[in-house]
C-alpha positions, 0 to 999 in steps of 0.5 A, spaced: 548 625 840 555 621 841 556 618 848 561 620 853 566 615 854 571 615 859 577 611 860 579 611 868 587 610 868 593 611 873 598 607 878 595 600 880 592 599 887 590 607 886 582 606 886 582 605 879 576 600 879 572 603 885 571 609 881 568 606 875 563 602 880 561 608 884 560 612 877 556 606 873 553 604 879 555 597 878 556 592 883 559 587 878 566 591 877 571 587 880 575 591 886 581 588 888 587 590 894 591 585 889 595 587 884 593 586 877 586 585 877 585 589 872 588 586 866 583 588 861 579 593 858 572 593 861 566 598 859 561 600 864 555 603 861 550 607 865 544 606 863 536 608 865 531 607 862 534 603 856 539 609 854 546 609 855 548 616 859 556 615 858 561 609 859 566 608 863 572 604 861 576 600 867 583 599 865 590 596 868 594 599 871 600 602 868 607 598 870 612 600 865 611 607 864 618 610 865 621 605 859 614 607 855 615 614 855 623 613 853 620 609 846 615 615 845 621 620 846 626 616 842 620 617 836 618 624 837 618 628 832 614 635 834 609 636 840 604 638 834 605 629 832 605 626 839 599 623 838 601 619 833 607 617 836 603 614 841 599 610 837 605 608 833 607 606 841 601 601 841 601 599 834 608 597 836 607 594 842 600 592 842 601 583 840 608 584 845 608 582 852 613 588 854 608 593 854 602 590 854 598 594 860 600 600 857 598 599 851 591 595 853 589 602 857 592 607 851 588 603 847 580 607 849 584 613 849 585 614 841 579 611 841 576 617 843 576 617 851 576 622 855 582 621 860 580 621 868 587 619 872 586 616 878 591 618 884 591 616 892 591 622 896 593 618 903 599 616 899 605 621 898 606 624 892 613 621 887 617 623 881 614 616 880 608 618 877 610 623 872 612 619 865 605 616 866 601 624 867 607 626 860 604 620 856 597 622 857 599 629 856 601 626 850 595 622 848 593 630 846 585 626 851 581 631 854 583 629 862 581 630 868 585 629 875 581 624 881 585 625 887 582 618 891 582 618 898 583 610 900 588 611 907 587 616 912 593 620 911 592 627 907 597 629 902 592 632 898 596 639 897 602 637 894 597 631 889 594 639 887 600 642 886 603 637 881 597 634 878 595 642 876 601 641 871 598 636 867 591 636 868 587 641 867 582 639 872 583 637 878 578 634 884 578 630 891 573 624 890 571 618 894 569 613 890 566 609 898 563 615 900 562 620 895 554 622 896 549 622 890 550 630 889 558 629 890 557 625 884 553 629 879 557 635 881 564 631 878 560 629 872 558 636 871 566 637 871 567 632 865 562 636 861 568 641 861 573 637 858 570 636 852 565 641 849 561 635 846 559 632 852 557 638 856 550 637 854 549 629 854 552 630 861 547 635 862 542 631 860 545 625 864 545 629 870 537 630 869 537 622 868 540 621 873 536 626 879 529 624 875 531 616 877 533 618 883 527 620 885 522 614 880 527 609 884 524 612 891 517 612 889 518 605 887 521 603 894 516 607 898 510 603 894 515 596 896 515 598 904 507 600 903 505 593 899 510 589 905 506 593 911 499 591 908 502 584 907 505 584 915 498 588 917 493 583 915 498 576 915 495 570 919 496 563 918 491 557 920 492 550 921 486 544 921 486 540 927 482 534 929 476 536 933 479 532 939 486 535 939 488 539 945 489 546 941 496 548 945 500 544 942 499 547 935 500 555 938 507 555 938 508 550 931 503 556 928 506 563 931 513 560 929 510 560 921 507 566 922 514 570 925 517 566 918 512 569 913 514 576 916 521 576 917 521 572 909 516 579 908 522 584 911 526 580 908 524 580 900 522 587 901 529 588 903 532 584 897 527 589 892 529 595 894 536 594 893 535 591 886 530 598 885 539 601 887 542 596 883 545 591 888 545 584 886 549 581 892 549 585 897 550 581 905 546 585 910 547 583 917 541 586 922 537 583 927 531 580 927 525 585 929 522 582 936 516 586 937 511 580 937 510 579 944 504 578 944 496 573 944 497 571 937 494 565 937 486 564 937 481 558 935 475 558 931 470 553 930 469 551 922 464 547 919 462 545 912 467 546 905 471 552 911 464 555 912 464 558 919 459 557 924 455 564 924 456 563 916 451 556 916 447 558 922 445 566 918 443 562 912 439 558 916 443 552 913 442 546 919 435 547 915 435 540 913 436 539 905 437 547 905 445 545 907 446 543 899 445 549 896 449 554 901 455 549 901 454 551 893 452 557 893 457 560 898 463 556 896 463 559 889 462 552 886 468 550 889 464 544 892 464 541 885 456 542 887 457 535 893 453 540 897 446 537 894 448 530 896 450 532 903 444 536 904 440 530 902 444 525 908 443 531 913 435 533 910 432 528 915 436 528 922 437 536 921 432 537 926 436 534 932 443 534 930 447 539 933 452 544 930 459 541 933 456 534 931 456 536 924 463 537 924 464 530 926 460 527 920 463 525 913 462 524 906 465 519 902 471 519 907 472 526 909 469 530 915 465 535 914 468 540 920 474 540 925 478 546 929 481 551 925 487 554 929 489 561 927 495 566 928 496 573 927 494 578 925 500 582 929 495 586 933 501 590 937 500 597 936 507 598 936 509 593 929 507 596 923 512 602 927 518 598 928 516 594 921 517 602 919 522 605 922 527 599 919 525 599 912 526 607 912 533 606 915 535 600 911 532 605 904 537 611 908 543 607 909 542 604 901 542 610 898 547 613 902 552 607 900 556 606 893 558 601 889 564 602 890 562 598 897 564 591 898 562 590 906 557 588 909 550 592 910 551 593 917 544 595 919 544 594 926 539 596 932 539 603 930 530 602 929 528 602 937 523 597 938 518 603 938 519 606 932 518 613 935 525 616 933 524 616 927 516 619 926 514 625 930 508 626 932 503 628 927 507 622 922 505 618 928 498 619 928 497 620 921 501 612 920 496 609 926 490 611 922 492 608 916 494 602 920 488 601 924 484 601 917 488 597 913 489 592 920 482 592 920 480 589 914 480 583 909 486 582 905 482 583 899 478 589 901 482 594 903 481 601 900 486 604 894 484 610 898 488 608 904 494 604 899 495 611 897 495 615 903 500 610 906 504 610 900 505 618 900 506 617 907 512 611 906 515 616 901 515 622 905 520 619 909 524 616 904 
């Protein structure tokens, strides 16, 4: 099946290349203000899933027009032979630099391209345009007419008027912020130009709605795996078993809120990839529902065995301690709890726990203080957490390409998070949460990552 092509042509400055990056959904097309930009031909392929659904083709602008349909009428021999004569234009022209942009953007065109003419709506319209429209008309391309809006003036209906006299289609596209459907609707319209492309077109809408929906599943399952990371995410530092603990709670919430700001962060980064923006700045502020206890302390002793581990096993049982350090660390002792347990067989009997930290083996000290930060248990964080994910998903998928500002995402996500859920999402999420926070970070059950990616995606 032969691929659709498409050449985006017309005046400089119009929103030429705007278009192809909205429609190829490609960050990568360069989008100028200055003149000239475009001084090549650059095909945009849309693709998914490895397949190739039409091409669009960015041009340079038109900048002799008037003097390049006085040559082709000076050569013109019937209407039935007009696109020969164009082609003789370019075979003529093509390795001059009189007319090099016309002949770099005609080039695709008798190649086979379908013509979409590209306008602004906000300017008004002048006698200027039309040796560009008669080219194209002489071109004998299916054509379509684009009628962009860049200003905020409105001088739609007299575009309409003279456009309607060369194209046999004519539309109003916002290239900044022309919606998903608006921009399947337009390439069901190129599916009229040519009877060839209706059922590629047709078939490349169907793509495109079916990976819509794929690059929204896969954003739900980012959002949830990035929520379990938050959830159950807590830092621990050592300290020596004489150290004041205060001085180590700050230095350990501050890379506790690091790790979650890097966690939203690179769930962020993700997403946008899964939409194809490569290098998008976002500016938003920084989620600020933590004020709360997150530090606490907990004694540990022999290879990071905790107090409750030893004393359950019956570890201060003398000899006994060897092989439980063996046993419980899974070998990771390198099998050093036999000779300790033969240094601690004969005092076990009067040694106390909190002196066995203090005991070392070959240089190192069996124990110490284990200071530890997180997880969040505020009842309002995986809510906010939430909350800015689904705004962020919401204002990415709104968004073209064709957009070069930054992602501003603001405050829009209140430190609650209740704008965004009601009250059964609300209650259905605060059970997911309380199970996932309440277990292990390798023992929550895929029957609560399941339910909570369903919910996340019912929100997208």
């Amino acid at each position: 099946m032969t691929v659709p092509a498409f050449a985006v042509v017309g005046h400089p400055n119009k929103g030429k290349s705007s278009i192809v990056a909205t429609l190829a959904q490609d960050d990568s097309v360069q989008i100028s203000a200055i003149s000239g930009t475009t001084a090549r031909c650059r095909r945009y392929p849309m693709r998914t899933d490895g397949q190739t659904l039409y091409e669009l083709i960015d041009t340079p602008g038109f900048q002799r027009a008037r003097r390049a349909l006085e040559w082709m009428q000076a050569h013109e021999r019937s209407t039935a032979e007009r696109p020969e004569v164009v082609s003789e234009f370019v075979h003529a022209h093509q390795n001059t630099d009189l007319f090099h942009d016309e002949c770099e953007l005609l080039k695709p065109i008798l190649d086979g391209a379908g013509i979409l003419y590209v306008t602004d709506g906000s300017k008004p319209y002048g006698d200027e345009y039309e040796a560009e429209m008669e080219i194209l008309r002489w071109s004998g391309r299916p054509s379509m007419a684009l009628i962009n809006m860049i200003g905020d003036e409105n001088h739609v209906d007299e575009w309409r008027a003279a456009l309607g006299q060369y194209f046999k289609i004519v539309r109003v596209f916002d290239a900044v912020t022309a919606e998903f459907d608006k921009r399947l609707e337009l390439l069901r319209a190129f599916g009229q130009l040519d009877e060839t492309w209706l059922e590629p077109l047709a078939k490349a809408v169907e793509y495109l709605d079916a990976d819509r929906q794929r690059r929204k599943r896969q954003s739900a399952r980012i959002i949830s795996n990035m929520l379990i990371d938050m959830l159950t995410l807590s830092v621990t530092g050592k300290l020596p078993t004489d150290a004041n603990a205060k001085d180590y709670e700050e230095p350990l919430k501050e890379e506790l809120f690091d790790k979650l700001r890097s966690g939203e962060r690179n769930c962020r980064d993700q997403v946008e990839q899964i939409y194809s923006y490569h290098d998008l700045k976002r500016v938003e502020n920084e989620f600020d529902a933590l004020e709360e206890d997150l530090f606490s302390r907990q004694t540990w002793s022999a290879f990071g065995l905790t107090r409750p581990q030893l004393v359950a096993t019956g570890a201060l049982g003398g000899a006994a301690i060897g092989g439980v350090v063996d046993a419980a660390t899974g070998g990771a002792s390198l099998l050093a709890g036999a000779g300790i347990g033969a240094l601690l067989g004969s005092v076990s009997a009067v040694i106390s726990f909190d002196k066995i930290a203090e005991i070392k083996f070959l240089g190192l000290p069996l124990g110490g203080v284990q200071a530890k930060a997180g997880p969040v248990r505020n009842i309002n964080f995986p809510f906010v957490v939430t909350a800015r994910a689904v705004l962020h998903h919401k204002l990415i998928t709104a968004r073209t390409h064709a957009q070069r500002d930054e992602l501003n995402i603001g405050s829009d996500a209140d430190t609650s998070g209740a704008s965004m859920f009601d009250s059964a999402q609300r209650k259905a999420l605060g059970k997911i949460f309380a199970a996932i926070r309440d277990s292990e970070p390798d023992g929550i059950s895929q029957r609560h990552v399941e339910k909570l990616n369903e919910a996340i995606e019912k929100l997208l």
